[in-house]
C-alpha positions in Angstrom: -26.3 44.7 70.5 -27.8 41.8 71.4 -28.1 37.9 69.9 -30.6 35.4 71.3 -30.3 31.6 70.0 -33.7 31.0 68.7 -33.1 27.0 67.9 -30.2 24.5 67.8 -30.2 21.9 65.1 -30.6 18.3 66.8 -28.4 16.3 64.0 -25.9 18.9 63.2 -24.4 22.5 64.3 -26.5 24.8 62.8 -28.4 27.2 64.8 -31.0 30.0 64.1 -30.2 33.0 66.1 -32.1 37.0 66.2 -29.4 40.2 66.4 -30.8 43.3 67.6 -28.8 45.8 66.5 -29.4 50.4 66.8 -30.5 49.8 63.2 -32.7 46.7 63.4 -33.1 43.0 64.0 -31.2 40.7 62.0 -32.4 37.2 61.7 -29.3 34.8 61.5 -28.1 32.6 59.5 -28.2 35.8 57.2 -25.8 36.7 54.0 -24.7 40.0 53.8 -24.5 41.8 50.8 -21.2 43.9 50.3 -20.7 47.8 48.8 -17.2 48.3 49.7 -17.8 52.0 48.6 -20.7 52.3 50.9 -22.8 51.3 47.6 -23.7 48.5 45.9 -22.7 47.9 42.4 -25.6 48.5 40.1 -28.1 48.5 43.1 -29.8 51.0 44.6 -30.3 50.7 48.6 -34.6 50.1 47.8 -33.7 47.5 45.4 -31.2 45.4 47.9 -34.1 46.1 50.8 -36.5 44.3 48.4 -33.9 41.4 47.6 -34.4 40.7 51.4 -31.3 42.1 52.8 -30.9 42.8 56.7 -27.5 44.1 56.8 -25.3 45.2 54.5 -21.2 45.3 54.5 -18.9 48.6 53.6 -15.3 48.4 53.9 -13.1 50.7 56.2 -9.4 50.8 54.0 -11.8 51.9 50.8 -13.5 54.3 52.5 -10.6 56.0 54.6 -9.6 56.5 51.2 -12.2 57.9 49.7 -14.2 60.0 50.5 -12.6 59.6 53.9 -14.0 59.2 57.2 -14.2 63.0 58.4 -16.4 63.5 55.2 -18.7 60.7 56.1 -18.8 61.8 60.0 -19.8 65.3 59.1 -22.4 64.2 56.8 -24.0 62.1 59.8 -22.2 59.2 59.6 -22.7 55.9 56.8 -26.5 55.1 57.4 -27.1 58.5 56.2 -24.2 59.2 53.9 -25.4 56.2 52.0 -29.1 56.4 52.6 -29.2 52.8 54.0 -31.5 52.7 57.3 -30.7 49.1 58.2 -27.7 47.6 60.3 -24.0 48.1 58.4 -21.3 46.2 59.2 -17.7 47.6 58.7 -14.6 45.1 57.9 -11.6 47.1 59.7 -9.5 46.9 56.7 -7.2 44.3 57.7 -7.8 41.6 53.9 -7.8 45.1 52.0 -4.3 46.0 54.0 -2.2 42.6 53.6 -3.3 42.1 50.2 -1.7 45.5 48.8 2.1 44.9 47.5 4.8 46.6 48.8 3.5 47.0 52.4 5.3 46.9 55.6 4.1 44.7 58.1 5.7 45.7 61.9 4.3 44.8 65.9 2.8 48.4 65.7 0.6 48.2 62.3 0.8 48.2 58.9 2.4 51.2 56.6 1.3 51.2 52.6 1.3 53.4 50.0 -2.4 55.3 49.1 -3.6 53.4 46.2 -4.5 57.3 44.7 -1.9 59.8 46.2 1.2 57.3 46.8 1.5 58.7 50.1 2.5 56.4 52.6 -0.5 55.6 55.4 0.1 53.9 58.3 -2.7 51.9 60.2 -2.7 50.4 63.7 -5.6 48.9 66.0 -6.3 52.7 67.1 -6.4 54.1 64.0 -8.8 51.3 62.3 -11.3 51.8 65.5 -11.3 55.5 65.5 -11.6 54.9 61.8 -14.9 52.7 62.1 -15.7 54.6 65.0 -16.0 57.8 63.0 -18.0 56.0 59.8 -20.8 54.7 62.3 -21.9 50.8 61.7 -23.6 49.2 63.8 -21.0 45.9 63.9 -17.3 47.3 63.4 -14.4 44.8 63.2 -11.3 44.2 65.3 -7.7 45.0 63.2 -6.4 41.8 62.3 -3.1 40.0 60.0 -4.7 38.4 57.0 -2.5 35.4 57.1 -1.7 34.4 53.3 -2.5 30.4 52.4 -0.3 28.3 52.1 2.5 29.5 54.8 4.6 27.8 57.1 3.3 27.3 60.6 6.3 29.7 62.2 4.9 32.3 60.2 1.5 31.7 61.3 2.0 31.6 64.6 3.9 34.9 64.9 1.0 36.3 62.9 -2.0 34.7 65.3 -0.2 36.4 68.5 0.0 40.1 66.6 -3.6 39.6 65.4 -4.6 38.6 69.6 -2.4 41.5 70.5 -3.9 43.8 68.2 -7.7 42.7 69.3 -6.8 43.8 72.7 -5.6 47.3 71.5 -8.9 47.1 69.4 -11.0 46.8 71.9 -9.0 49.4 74.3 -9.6 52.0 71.9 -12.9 51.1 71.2 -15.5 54.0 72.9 -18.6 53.6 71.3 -21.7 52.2 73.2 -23.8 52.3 70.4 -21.3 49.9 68.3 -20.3 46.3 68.4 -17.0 45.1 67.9 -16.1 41.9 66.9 -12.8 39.9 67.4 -11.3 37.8 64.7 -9.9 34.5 65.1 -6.8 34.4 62.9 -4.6 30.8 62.4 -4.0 29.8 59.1 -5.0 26.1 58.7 -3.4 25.1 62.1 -5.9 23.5 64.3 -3.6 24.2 67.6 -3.2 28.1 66.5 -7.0 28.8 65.9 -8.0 26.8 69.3 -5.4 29.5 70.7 -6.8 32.4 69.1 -10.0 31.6 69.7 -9.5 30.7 73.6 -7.7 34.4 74.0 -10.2 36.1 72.3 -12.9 34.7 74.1 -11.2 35.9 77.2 -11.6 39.3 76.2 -15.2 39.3 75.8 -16.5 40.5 72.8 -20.4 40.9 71.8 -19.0 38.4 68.6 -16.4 36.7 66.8 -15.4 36.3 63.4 -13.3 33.4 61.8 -10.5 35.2 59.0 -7.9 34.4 57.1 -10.2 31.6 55.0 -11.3 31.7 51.1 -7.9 32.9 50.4 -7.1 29.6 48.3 -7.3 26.6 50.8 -10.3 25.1 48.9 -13.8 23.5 50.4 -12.1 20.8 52.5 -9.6 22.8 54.2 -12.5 25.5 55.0 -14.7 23.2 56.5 -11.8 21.6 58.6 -11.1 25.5 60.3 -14.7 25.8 60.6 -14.9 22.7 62.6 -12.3 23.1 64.7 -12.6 27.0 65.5 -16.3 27.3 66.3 -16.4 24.7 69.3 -14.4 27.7 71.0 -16.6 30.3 70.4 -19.6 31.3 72.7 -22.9 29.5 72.4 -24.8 33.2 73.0 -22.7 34.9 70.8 -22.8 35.6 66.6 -20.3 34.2 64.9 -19.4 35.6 61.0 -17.3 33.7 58.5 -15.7 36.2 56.8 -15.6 36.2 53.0 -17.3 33.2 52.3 -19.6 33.5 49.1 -20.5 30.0 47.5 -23.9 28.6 47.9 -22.2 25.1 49.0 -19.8 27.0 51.2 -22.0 28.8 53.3 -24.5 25.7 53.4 -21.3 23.7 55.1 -20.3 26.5 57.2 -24.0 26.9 58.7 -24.1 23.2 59.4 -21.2 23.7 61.3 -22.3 26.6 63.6 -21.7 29.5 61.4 -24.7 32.8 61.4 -23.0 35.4 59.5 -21.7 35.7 56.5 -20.4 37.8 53.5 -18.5 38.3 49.8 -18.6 40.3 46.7 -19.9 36.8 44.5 -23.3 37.7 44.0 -22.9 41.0 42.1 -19.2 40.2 40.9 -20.8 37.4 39.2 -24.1 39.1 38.1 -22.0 41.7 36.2 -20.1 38.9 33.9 -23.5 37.8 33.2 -23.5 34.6 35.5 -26.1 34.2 37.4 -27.1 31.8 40.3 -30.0 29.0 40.4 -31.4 26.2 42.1 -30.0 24.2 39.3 -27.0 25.9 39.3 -25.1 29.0 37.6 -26.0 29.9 34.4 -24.0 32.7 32.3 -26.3 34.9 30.2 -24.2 35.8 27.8 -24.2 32.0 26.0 -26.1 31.5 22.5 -28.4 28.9 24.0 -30.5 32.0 25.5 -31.3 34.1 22.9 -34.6 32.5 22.3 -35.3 31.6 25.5 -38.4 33.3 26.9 -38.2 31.8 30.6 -36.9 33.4 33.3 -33.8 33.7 34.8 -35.2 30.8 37.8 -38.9 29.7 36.7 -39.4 29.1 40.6 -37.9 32.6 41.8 -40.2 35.7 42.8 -37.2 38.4 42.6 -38.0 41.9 40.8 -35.9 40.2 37.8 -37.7 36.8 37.6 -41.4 38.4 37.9 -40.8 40.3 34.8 -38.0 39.7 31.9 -36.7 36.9 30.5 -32.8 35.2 29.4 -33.5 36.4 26.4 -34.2 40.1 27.4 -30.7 40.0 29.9 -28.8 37.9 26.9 -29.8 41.1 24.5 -29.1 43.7 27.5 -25.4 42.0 28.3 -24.8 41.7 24.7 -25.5 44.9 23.5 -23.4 46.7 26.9 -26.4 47.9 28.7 -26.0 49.2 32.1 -29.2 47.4 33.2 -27.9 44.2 32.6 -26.0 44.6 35.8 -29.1 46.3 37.3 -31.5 42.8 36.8 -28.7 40.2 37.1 -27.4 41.8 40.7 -31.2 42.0 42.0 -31.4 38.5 40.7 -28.4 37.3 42.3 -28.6 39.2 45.7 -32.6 37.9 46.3 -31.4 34.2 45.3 -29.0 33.9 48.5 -31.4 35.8 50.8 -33.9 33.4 49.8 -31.2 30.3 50.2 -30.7 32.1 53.9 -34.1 32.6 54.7 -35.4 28.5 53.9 -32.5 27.6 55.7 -33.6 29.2 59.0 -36.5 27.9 58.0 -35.2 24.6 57.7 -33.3 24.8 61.3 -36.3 25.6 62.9 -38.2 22.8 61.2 -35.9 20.3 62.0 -34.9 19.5 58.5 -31.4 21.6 57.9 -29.7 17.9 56.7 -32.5 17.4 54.8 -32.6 20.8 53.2 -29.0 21.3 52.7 -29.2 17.4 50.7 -31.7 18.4 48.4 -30.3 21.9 47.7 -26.9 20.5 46.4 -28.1 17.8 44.8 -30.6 20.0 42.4 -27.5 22.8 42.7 -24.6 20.9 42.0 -26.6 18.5 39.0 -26.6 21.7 37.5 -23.1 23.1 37.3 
């Protein structure tokens, strides 16, 4: 893997960055669509290629699950399993892991119960590489604590040392060339415990790092505050992912403070309760006000959707339980923030991210 930083923003953070991956080149800042089952919800892999995608997300904990990673390896790993030819990224499992109840957190790993058979699993740094190792992406991601918001700062500090601990038994383990594996910088909200985390991390020298442990409660404010304070720590000429990060104004805050990467569930979540996203804000489908409406979804969007039905066509196809409701509103969704990502590289190479990132929320937010 490589990453080559293409432009720096003069009067703010953001940067515009090329990763060549096995699979591809991705252009950063890029939003990467997630199929946590190595598919996407509703979406077939042509239609998220056409929505602009570079990259898309799977998830190791679901998929050790089921079908399991010997099944996957066998079939010639998860580009082909899943007949996805671009980059994949896999999330080591770690948010999945702490968010289970009734685990059993010790120095070694984690032990929980399999959501299916009730056995009890145990996972460790070795086990979530040779896991990843097995499914094949391209980007894999060190075995971290998910460290809950709020929690007091003893807590989080024990937790920050396992997660550094753990990213160096990662990255032992780790025998793939053809693979890149990030390390996560874990901390809670505590400025002095992500400036350590990142500093150790950093030592070890990996091809990129990840900030965790954020949109678990601790609102806009607090996210842009760990932002701010983690990424001065990372490498210049290295990728750096938010993890989990999904709202237009979130990811516009996050790029502007030196963020490339980032992913969530939001877009097709959202498109299958029939809300969907636009430059004027998010609109749900489902409301009386569009049952005569004859526009589309976003009169300025090209998306597969857009070019072809109306609110009045998805507010029949949502009320009347129609599996292509789903279908239109995720392809609507998906292309709306690879579009967003694609004029804000735009915008960083033009000089005019503060600008662009003004305007955006000012149409975005008038609308909510």
């Amino acid at each position: 893997m490589k990453f080559k930083l293409i432009k720096k923003d003069t009067k703010t953070s953001a940067r515009r960055g090329s990763l060549t991956t096995p699979h591809g080149t991705i252009e950063t800042p890029i939003f990467m669509p997630v199929g946590t089952h190595a598919a996407m919800k509703a979406m077939t892999p042509s239609q998220v290629k056409e929505t602009g995608a570079q990259i898309i997300l799977s998830n190791t904990y679901h998929l050790h699950l089921r079908p399991g990673e010997d099944l996957i390896a066998k079939a010639g790993g998860l580009h082909r399993f899943m007949g996805w030819d671009g980059p994949i990224l896999t999330d080591s499992g770690g948010f999945q892991v702490f968010s289970l109840p009734n685990k059993k957190i010790t120095d070694e790993g984690v032990f929980f119960r399999h959501e299916v058979s009730g056995e009890e699993v145990f996972l460790d740094p070795a086990r979530a590489t040779a896991i990843q190792e097995a499914l094949g992406a391209d980007i894999i991601m060190a075995f971290d604590e998910c460290i809950p918001y709020p929690c007091d700062k003893k807590y989080a500090a024990a937790s920050t040392r396992k997660t550094i601990r753990w990213a160096e038994a990662c990255k032992k383990a780790h025998t793939r060339k053809d693979q890149a594996l990030f390390g996560i910088v874990q901390g809670s909200v505590f400025e002095d415990l992500r400036a350590q985390c990142a500093r150790e991390l950093v030592q070890l020298d990996f091809p990129g790092y990840a900030v965790g442990g954020v949109s678990v409660g601790e609102g806009l404010e607090l996210l842009k505050k760990v932002v701010e304070y983690t990424a001065p720590f990372l490498p210049e000429n290295k990728p750096r992912y938010l993890m989990g990060v999904g709202l237009p104004e979130d990811i516009l805050e996050s790029v502007e403070r030196g963020m490339d990467m980032f992913d969530c569930v939001i877009p097709t979540r959202y498109a299958r309760s029939a809300t969907l996203f636009t430059n004027r804000g998010k609109i749900r489908l489902t409301h009386r006000n569009y049952r005569r409406d004859f526009y589309p979804v976003d009169p300025n969007c090209t998306c597969y959707t857009c070019r072809n039905f109306t609110r009045a066509y998805l507010h029949h196809l949502f009320n009347a339980n129609e599996i292509l409701s789903a279908t239109l509103a995720s392809i609507h969704n998906v292309h709306f923030y690879l579009n967003m990502m694609a004029e804000i590289r735009a915008a960083i190479e033009e000089e005019r991210f503060a600008e662009y990132k003004r305007n955006f929320l000012e149409s975005y937010l008038k609308g909510k």
